[in-house]
N, C-alpha and C positions, 0 to 999 in steps of 0.2 A: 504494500500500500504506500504509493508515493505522492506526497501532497506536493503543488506546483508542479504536477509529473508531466501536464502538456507541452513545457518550451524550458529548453535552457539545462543546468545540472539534473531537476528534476528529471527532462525526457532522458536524458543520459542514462539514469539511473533504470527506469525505466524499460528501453532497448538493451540494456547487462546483465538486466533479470531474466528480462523475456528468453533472450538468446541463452540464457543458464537454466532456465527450463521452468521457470517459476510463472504463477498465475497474476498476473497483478494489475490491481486497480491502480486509478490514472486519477487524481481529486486535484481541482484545479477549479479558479473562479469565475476564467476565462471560457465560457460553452464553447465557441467554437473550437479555437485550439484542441479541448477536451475532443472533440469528435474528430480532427484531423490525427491526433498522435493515437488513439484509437484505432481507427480502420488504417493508419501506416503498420499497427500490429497485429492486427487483424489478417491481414494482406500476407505476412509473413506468417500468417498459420499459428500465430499464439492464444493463448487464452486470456482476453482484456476487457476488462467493463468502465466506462470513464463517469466518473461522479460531479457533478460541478458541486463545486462546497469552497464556501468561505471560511477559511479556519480561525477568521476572528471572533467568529460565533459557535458558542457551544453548541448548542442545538444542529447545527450544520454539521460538525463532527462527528457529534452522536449518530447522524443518519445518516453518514458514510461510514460510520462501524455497523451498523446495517444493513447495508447496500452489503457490506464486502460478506456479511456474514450469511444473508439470503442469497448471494451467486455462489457463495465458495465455499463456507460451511466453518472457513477459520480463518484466521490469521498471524502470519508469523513473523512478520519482518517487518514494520512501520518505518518510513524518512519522513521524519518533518521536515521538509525543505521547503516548505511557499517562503517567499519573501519579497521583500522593498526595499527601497532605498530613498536617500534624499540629500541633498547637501544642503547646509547655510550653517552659517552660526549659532550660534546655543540662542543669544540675545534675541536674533532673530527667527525663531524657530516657534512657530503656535503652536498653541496648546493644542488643536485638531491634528494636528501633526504627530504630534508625541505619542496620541492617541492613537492615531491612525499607521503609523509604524510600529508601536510596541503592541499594537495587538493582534498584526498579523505573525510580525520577525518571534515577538515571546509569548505570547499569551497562544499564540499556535501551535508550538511545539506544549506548551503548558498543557493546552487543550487535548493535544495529543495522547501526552505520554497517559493521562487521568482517563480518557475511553478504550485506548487501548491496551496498558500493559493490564489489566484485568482477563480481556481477552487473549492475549498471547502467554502468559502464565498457564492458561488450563492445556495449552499443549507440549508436547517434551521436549520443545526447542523454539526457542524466537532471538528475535535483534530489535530493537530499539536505534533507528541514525537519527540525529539532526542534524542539519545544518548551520554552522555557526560563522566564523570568518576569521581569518585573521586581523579581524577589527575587532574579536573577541578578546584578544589576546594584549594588543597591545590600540592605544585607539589614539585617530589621527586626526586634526581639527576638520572644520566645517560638515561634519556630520554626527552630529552626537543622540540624537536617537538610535537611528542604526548600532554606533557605536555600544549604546546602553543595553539594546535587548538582545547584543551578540554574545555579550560580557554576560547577561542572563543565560543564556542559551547555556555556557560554558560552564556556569554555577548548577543549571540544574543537569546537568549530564552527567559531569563529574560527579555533583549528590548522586544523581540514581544507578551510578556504575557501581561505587562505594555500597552505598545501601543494598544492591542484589547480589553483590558478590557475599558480602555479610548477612544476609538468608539464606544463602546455597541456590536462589533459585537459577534456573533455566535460561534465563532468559539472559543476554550481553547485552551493551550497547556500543557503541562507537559517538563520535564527533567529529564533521567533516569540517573545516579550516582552512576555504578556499581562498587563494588569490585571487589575481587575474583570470578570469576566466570568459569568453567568448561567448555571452550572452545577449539577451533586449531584453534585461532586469531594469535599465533604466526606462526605456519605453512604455514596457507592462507596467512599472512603476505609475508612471503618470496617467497610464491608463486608468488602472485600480485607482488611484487618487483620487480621479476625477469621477467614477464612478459611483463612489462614497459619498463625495461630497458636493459633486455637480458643477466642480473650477476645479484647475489645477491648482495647487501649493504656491504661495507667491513667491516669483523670480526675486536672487538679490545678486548684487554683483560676487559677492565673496562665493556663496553657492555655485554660484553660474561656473566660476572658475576652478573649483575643484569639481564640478560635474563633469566641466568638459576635460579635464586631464583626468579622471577615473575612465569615462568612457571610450577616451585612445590608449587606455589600458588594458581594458576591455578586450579590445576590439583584437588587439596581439594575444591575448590572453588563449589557455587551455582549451582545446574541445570537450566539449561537455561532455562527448561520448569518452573519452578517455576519464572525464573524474568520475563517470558516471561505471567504468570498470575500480577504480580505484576502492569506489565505494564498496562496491562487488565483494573487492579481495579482501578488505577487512572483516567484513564477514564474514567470510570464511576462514580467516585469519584468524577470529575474536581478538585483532588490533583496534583499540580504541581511538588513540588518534590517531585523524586520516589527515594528510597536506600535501595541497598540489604544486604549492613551491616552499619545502623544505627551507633555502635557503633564507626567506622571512624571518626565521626563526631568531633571526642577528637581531633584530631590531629587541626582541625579545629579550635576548640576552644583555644586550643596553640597557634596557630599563632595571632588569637585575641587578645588575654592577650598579648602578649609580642608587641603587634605593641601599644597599650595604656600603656604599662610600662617602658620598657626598652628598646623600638625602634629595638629590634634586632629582627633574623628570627631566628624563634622555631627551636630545633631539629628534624627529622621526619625519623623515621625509620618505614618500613611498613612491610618490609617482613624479 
């Protein structure tokens, strides 16, 4: 079951199931898209049902734990992967905004892991992914929502890894800690936005300009179908963390060093 499964990491993930022989539903806010990554798996002879579901809302998740459980009878392997994005400054950053990203990026995997691991526990093996960022990890100006509910993401994963290993139960999880990667997260972004709320998020120059240098980041960035095996193999692996440019990790380790030396915060330029 992959949430955002119709464009971008999610479909990734998605086509690395399919082709590993697995049943999987496609939940995604976008209806068409849902019906295009569908019959693309369709076509290829798998087994897929696409759900439109908003994972901001509970009750939308609930009826895709439904959905998966009327076609398929269980489920073993959950991604929370929908997500958004936005640039501007904190200063500048509305409170519909804050809302309207942390309740897709956190309160969706939140959403998640609370309908599902109930149901993946009654079986004798599952996985738990979500999606988080390396914005999780280390966070970079002019985006600080994002930033907040990726840094969530990372808090409750870590919790629920710790805590099911300390039950004995079944079930793993992983956390995926992408960079750059070769998506229209910014586009679907503004879509969703404006679908919510009937305008787009207001333009600001600071925004603008760390949107457009993420976005030629972007664009170099990962194919989805490659993190979308990546995702794959931790699973199989029961590797928890998953990262599509390891080397990130420096910046990581800066903030380290400097919080046991000199108490300040690193410099961090990413793109």
């Amino acid at each position: 079951m992959v949430t955002g499964g119709a464009s971008g990491i999610g479909r990734g993930m998605a086509r690395a199931f399919a082709a590993a022989g697995m049943r999987v539903v496609i939940a995604d806010v976008h209806t068409d898209a849902v019906d295009t990554a569908v019959i693309e798996l369709h076509s290829a002879g798998h087994e897929v049902i696409g759900v439109p579901t908003d994972v901001s809302r509970l009750a939308d998740v609930e009826a895709l734990a439904e959905a998966t459980l009327d076609t398929f009878g269980a489920v073993h392997v959950l991604c929370n992967n929908a997500g958004v994005g936005g640039f501007a400054r904190i200063a500048q950053t509305t409170i519909d905004d804050w809302e309207w990203m942390l309740g897709i990026d956190l309160w969706g995997p939140i959403y998640g892991v609370k309908v599902f691991l109930p149901l993946i526990e009654r079986e004798a093996e599952g996985h738990i992914s979500s999606t988080a960022s390396v914005a999780g990890l280390f966070a970079a100006a002019g985006a600080g929502p994002y930033n907040v509910a990726k840094h969530g993401v990372v808090a409750l994963m870590t919790t629920l890894e710790r805590e099911l290993r300390a039950a004995r139960s079944p079930v793993r999880t992983s956390l995926l800690c992408p960079g750059p990667v070769n998506t229209d997260v910014a586009r679907n972004s503004m879509d969703s936005r404006a679908a919510r709320h009937g305008d787009p998020s207001p333009s600001t120059w600071d925004g603008d300009k760390v949107g457009d240098k993420m976005s030629a980041a972007l664009a170099r960035g990962m194919d989805p179908d490659d993190v979308g095996r990546l995702v794959l193999q931790a699973i199989l692996a029961d590797e928890f963390w998953v990262f599509t440019h390891p080397q990130l990790l420096r910046h990581l380790q800066q903030q380290v060093d400097h919080m046991s030396t000199d108490r300040t915060l690193s410099r961090l330029r990413l793109v």
